[in-house]
BALO-791733 format. One record per residue (C-alpha): residue in three letters; residue number from 1; y, z negated, x; chain. Coordinates in nm, 4 decimals. Layout:
residues N
 code pos       yy       zz       xx unit
  ALA NUM        Y        Z        X    A
...
//
This chain:
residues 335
 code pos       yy       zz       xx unit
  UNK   1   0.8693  -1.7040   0.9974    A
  UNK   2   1.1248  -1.4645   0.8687    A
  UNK   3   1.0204  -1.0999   0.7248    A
  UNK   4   1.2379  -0.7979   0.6948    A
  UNK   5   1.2193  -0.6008   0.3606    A
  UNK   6   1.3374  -0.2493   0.3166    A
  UNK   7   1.5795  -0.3068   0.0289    A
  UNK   8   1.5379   0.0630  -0.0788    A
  UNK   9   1.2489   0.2021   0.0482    A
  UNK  10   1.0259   0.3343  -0.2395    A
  UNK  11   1.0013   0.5185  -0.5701    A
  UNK  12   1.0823   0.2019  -0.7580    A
  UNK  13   1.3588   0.0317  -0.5464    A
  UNK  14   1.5885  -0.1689  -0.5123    A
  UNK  15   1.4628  -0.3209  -0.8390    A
  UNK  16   1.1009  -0.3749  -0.7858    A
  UNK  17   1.1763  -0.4880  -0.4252    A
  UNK  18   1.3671  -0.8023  -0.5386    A
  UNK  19   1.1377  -0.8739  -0.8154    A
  UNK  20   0.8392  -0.9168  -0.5778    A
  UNK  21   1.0577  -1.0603  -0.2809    A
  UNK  22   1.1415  -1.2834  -0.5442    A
  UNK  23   0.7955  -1.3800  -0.6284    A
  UNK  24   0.7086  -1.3734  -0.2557    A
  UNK  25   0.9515  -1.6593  -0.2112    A
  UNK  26   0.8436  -1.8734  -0.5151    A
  UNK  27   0.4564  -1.8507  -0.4514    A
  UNK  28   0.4352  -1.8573  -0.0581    A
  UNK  29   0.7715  -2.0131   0.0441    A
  UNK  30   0.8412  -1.7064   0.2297    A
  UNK  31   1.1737  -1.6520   0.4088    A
  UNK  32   1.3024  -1.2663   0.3435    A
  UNK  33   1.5536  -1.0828   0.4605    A
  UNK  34   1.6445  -0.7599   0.2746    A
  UNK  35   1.8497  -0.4919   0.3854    A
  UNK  36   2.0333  -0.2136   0.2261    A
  UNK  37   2.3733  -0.2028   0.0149    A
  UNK  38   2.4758  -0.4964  -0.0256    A
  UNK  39   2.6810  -0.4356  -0.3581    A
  UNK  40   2.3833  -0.2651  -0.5164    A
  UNK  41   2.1440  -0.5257  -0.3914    A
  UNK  42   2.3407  -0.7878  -0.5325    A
  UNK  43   2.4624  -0.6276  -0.8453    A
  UNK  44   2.0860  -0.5503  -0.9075    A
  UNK  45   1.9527  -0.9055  -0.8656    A
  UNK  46   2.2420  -0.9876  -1.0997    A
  UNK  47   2.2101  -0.7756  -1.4081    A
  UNK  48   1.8088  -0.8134  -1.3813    A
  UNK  49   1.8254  -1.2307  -1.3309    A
  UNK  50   1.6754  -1.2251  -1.0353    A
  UNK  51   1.7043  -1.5473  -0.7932    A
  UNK  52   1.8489  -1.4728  -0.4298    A
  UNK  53   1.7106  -1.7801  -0.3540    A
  UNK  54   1.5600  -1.7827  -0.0161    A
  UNK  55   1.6313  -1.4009   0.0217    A
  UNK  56   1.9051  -1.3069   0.2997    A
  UNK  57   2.1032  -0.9674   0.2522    A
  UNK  58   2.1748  -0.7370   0.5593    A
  UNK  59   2.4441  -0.4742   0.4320    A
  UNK  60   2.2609  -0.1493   0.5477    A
  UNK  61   2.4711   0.1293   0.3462    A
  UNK  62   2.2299   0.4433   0.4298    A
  UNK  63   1.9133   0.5634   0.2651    A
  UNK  64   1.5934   0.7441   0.4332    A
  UNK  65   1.4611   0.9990   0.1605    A
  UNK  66   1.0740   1.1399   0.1690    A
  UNK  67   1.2541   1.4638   0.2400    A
  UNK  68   1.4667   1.3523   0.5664    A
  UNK  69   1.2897   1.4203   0.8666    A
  UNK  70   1.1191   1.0848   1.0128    A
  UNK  71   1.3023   1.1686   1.3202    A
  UNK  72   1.6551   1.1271   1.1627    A
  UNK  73   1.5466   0.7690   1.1362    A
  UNK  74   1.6856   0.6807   1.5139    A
  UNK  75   2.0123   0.9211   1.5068    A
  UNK  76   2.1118   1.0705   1.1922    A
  UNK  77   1.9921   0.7930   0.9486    A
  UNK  78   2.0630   0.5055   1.1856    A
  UNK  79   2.2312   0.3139   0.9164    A
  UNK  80   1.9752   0.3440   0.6778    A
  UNK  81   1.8069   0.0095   0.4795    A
  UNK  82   1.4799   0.1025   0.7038    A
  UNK  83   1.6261   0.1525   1.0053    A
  UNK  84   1.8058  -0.1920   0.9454    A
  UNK  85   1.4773  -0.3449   0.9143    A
  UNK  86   1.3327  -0.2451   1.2298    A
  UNK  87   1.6292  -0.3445   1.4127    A
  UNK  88   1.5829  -0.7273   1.3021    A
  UNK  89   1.2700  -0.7657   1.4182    A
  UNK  90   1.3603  -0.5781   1.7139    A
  UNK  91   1.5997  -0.7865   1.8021    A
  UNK  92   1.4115  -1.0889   1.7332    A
  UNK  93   1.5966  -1.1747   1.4235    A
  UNK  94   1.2447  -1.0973   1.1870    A
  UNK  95   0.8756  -1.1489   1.2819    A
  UNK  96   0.7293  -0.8704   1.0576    A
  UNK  97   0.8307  -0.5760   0.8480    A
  UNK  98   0.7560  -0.4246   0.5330    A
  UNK  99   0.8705  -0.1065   0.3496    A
  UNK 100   0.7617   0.1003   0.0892    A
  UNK 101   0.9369   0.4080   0.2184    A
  UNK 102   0.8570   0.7269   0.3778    A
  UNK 103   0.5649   0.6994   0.6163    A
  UNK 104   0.6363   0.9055   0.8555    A
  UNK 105   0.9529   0.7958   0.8913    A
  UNK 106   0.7818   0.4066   0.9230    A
  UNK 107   0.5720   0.5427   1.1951    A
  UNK 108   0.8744   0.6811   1.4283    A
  UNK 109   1.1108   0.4114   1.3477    A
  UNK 110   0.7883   0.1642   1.4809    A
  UNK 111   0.6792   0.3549   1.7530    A
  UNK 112   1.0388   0.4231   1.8790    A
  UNK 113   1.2076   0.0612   1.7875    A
  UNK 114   0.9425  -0.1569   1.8191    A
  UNK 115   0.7198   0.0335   2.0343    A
  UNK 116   0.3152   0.0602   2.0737    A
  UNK 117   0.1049  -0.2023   2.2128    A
  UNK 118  -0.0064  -0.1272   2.6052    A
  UNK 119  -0.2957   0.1173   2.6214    A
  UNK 120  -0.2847   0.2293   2.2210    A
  UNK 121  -0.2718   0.5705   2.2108    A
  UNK 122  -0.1778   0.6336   1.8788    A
  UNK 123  -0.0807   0.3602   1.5817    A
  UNK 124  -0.2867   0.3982   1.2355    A
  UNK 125  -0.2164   0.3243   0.9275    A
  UNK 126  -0.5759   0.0611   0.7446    A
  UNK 127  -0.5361   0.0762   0.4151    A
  UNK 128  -0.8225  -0.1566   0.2261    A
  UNK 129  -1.0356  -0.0502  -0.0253    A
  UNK 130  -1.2708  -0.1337  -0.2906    A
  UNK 131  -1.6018  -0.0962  -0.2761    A
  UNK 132  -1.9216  -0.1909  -0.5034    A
  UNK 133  -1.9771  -0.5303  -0.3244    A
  UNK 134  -1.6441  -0.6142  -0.1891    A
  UNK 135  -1.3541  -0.3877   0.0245    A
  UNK 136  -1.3616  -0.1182   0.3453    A
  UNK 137  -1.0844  -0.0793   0.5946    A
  UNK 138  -0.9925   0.2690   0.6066    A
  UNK 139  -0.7874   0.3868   0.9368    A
  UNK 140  -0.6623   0.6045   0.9787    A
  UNK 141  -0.5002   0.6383   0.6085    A
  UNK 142  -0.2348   0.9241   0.6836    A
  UNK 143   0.0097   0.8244   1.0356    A
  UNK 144  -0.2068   1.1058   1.2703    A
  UNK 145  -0.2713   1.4194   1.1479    A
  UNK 146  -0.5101   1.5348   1.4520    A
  UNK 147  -0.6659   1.2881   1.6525    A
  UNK 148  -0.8118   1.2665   2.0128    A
  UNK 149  -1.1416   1.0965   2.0402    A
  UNK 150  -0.9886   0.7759   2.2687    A
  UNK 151  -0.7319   0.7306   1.9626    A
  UNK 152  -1.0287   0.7591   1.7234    A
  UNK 153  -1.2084   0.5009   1.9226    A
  UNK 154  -0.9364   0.3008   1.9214    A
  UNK 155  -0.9248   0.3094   1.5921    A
  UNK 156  -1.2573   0.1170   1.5162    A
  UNK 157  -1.1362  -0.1368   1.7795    A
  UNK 158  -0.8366  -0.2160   1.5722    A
  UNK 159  -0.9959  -0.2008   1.2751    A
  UNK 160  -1.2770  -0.4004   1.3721    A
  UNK 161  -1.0302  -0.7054   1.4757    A
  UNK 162  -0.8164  -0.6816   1.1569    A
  UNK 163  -1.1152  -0.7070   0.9253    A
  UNK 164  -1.2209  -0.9901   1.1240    A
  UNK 165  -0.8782  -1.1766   1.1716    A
  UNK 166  -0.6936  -1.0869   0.8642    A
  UNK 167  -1.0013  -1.0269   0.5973    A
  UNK 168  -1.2651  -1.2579   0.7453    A
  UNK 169  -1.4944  -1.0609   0.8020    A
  UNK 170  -1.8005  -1.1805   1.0563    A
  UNK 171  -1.8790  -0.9047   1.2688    A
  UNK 172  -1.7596  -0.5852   1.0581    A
  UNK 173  -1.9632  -0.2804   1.0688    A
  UNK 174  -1.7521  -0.0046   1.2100    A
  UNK 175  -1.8562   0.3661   1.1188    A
  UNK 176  -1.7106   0.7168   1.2044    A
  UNK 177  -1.6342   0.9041   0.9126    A
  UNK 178  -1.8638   1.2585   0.9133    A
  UNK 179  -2.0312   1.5229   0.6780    A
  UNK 180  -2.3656   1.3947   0.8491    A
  UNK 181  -2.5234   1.0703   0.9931    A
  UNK 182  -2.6610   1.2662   1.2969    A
  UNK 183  -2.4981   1.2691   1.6330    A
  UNK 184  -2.4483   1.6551   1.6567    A
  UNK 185  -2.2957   1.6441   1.3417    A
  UNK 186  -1.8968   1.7400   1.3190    A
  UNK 187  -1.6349   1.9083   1.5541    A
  UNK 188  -1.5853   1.8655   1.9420    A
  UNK 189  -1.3579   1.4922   1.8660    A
  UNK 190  -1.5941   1.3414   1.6616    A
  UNK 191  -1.8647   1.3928   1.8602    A
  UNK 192  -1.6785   1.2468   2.1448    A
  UNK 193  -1.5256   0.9672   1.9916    A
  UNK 194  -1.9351   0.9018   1.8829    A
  UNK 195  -1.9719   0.8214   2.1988    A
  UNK 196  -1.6793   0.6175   2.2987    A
  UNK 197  -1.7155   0.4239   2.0169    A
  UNK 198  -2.0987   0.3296   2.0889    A
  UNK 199  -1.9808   0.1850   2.3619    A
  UNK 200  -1.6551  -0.0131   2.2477    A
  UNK 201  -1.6912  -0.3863   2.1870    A
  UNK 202  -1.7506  -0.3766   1.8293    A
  UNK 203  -2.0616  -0.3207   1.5789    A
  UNK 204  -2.0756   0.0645   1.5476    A
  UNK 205  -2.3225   0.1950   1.3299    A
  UNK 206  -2.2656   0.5399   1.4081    A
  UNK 207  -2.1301   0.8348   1.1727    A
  UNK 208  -2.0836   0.7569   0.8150    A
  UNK 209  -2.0852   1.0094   0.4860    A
  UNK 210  -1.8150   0.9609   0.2936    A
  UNK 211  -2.0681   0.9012  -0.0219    A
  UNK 212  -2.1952   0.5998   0.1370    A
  UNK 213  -1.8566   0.4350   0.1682    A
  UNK 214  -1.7778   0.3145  -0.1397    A
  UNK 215  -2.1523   0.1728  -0.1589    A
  UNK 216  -2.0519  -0.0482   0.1357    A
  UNK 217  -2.2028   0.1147   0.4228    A
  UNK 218  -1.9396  -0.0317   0.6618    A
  UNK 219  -1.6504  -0.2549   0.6587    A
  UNK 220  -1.4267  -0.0105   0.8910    A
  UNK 221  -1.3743   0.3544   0.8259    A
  UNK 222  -1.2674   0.5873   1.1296    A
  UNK 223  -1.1031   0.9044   1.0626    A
  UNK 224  -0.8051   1.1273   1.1590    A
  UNK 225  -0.5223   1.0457   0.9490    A
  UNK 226  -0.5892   1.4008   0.7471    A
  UNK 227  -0.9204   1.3277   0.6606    A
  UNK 228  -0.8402   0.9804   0.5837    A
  UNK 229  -0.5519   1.0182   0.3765    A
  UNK 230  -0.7725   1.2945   0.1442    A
  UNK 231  -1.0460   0.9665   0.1516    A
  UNK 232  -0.7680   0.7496   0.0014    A
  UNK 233  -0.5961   0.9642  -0.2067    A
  UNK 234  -0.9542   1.1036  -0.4422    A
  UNK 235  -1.0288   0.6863  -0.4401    A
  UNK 236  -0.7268   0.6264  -0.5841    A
  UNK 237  -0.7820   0.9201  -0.9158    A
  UNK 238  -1.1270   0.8623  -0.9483    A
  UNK 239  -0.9962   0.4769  -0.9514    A
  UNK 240  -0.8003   0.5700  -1.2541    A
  UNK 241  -1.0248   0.7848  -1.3815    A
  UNK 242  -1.2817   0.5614  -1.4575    A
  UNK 243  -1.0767   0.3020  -1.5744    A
  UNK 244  -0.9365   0.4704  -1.8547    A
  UNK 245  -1.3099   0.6480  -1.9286    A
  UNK 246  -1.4690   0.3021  -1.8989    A
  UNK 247  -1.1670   0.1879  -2.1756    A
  UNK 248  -1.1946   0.4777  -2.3617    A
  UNK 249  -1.5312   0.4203  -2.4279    A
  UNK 250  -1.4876   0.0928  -2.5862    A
  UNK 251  -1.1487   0.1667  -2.7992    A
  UNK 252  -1.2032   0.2671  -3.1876    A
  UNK 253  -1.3648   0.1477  -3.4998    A
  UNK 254  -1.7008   0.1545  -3.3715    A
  UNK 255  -1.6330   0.0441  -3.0263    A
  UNK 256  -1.4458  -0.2703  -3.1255    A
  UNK 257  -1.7629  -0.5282  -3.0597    A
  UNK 258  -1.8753  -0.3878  -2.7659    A
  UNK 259  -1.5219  -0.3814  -2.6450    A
  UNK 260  -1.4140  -0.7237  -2.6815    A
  UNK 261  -1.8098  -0.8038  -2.5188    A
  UNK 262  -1.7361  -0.5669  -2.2032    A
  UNK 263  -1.3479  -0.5745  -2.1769    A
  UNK 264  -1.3507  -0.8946  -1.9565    A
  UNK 265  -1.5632  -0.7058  -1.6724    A
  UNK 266  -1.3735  -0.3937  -1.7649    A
  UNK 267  -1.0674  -0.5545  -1.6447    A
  UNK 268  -1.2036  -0.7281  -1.3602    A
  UNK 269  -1.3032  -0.3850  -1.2424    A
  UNK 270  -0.9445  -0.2075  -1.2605    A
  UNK 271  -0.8143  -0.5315  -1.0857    A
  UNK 272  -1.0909  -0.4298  -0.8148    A
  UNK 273  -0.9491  -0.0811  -0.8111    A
  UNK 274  -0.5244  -0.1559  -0.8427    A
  UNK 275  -0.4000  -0.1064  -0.4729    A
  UNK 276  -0.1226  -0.3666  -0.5606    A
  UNK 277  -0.4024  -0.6097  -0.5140    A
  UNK 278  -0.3975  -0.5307  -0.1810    A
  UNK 279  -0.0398  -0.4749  -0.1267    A
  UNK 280   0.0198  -0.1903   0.1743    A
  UNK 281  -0.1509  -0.0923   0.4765    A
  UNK 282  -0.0578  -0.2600   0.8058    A
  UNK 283   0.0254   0.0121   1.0600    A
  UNK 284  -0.1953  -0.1234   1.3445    A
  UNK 285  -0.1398  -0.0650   1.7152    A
  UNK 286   0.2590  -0.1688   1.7463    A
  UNK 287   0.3878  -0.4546   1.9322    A
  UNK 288   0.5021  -0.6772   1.6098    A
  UNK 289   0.3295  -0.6705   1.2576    A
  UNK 290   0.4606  -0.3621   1.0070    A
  UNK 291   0.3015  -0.3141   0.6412    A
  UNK 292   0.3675   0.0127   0.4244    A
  UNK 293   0.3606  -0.0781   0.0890    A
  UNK 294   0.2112   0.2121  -0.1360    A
  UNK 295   0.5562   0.4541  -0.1981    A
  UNK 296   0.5032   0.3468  -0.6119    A
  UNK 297   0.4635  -0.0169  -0.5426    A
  UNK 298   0.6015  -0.2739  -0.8366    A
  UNK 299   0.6993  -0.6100  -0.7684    A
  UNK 300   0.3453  -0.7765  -0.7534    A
  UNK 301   0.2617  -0.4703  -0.4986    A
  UNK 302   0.5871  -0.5821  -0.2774    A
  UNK 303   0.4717  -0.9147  -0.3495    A
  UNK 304   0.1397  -0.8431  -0.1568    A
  UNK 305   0.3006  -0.6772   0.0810    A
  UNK 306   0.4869  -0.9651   0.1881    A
  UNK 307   0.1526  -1.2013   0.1845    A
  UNK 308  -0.0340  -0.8986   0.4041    A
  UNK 309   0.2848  -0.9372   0.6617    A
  UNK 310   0.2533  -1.3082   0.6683    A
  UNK 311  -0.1166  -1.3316   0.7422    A
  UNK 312  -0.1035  -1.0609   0.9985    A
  UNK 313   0.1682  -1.2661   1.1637    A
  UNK 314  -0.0313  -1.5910   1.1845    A
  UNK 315  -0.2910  -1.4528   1.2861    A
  UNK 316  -0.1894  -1.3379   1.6246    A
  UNK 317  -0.3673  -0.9558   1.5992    A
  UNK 318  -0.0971  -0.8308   1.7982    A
  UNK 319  -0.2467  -1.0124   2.1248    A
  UNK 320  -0.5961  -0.9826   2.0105    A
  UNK 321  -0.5903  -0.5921   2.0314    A
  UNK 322  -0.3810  -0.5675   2.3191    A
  UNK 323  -0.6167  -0.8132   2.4986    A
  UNK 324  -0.9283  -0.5599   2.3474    A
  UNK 325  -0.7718  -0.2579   2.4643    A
  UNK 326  -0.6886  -0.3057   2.7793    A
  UNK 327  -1.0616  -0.4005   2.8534    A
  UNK 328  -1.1871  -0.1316   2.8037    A
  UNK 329  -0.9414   0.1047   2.9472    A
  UNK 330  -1.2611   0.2567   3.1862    A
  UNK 331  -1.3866   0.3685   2.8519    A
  UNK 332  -1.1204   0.5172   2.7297    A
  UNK 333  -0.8753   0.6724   3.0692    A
  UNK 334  -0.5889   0.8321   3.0308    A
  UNK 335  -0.5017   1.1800   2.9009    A
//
């Protein structure tokens, strides 16, 4: 199994890239390939003694910025390190990609180059996240601003499989993501997709408040990519937030006891809450495995990334969703 790394994608690349594809290949055995400039790539790797070891370079001399339109990604940016990446496993040359570079431009450069599964109507990005008693698949995290109800249903079909392929998760409880738990609660789509989902091959347990989330209310998340991202984004500050309140509270003179009593569960809990844990978010619904790694991801972050990829490849989700879809294409026809 061979994965393709975006050399440059992200806030913290090329350098963190190496470091974690470096630690990829020491820990799991993986086999990378990285693209971007070659020179850089290498001079990089040199002046930070970083081992090349089991890491393949494909010269790729352009970069795809957060500003660039994702578009540019098949024409203008062609040559870019992402672009690069997507072509190897579109040519068969990699089995799974990862980048921590713009998302939008991830999304058109997989739905263009490596295309959507049969039947998916739109690919979303599940991002995993903590919750009091263990983690939640969020999804859609941010690809799909607006969202049709057979997409949203979709969603919790996809979702549903990953949590139960790739997290182990016996029958995952998927709920759709509103400001009330009854069914004439929200707009026109979610009340829709409520009832395309109760009918979907998975354990729906209907419309979820966001305040029950984090409890562990469900296992799978469904919302728009707007709503979704706003999810992520407030669990990620309130993440921190607490973390360094929780610290705070045990730093000082008079704190020093109580610290060193409390500190081992207080790091335990911003492990629980560090999305470099978890490494990216798969983008679920194309024909070969893709991971966006968070934009500020370090080398343990790329590190997961690479792990995520791997898993998702073994476990042959790809077929399991096309195979899921397509049964239940009377439930969800065509726009």
């Amino acid at each position: 199994m061979k994965i393709a790394v975006d050399g440059f994608g992200g806030d913290n690349a090329p350098l963190a890239v190496l470091q974690g594809c470096a630690l990829a290949v020491e820990e799991y055995g993986a086999e990378l390939i990285v693209t971007g400039d070659e020179q850089k790539l290498r001079q990089t790797a040199s002046e930070n003694g970083i081992s090349l070891k089991g890491i393949e370079i494909v010269h790729a001399p352009g970069i795809i910025t957060m500003e660039d339109d994702p578009s540019s990604i098949l024409k203008e940016k062609a040559d870019c390190s992402m672009a690069a990446a997507f072509r190897l496993v579109q040519e068969g040359k990699a089995d799974a990609f990862v980048s921590g570079g713009s998302t939008g431009a991830i999304v058109v450069g997989a739905t263009f180059l490596l295309k959507r599964i049969k039947g998916v109507k739109r690919a979303g990005l599940a991002t995993v996240i903590p919750t009091i008693n263990g983690c939640y698949l969020l999804m859609d995290a941010g690809a799909n601003i607006e969202c049709k109800p057979e997409a949203l249903c979709q969603f919790g079909v996809m979702g549903s499989l990953y949590m139960q392929k790739v997290q182990e998760v016996e029958n995952p409880k998927v709920g759709l993501v509103n400001i009330g738990s009854e069914e004439t609660k929200g707009g026109e789509n979610q009340i829709a997709a409520l009832e395309l989902l109760k009918k979907a091959p998975i354990n729906f347990t209907g419309n979820v408040e966001a305040r029950e989330i984090p409890a562990g209310a469900v296992d799978v998340a469904v919302a728009d990519g707007f709503t979704g991202n706003v999810i992520l984004k407030l669990t990620e500050g309130l993440g921190s937030m607490f973390a360094k309140k929780v610290k705070g509270m045990f730093t000082g003179v008079s704190g020093t006891v109580a610290g060193a009593l409390v500190m081992p569960k207080i790091k335990a809990f911003k492990k629980a809450m560090d999305y470099t844990e978890y490494g990216g978010a798969p983008l679920l619904g194309i024909t070969r495995p893709v991971i966006k790694a968070h934009g500020s991801s370090n080398a343990k972050a790329i590190k997961n990334a690479i792990r995520q990829a791997r898993n998702f490849t073994k476990s042959n989700l790809t077929g399991e969703i096309e195979q899921a879809i397509q049964s239940m294409k009377p439930s969800t026809p065509e726009s």
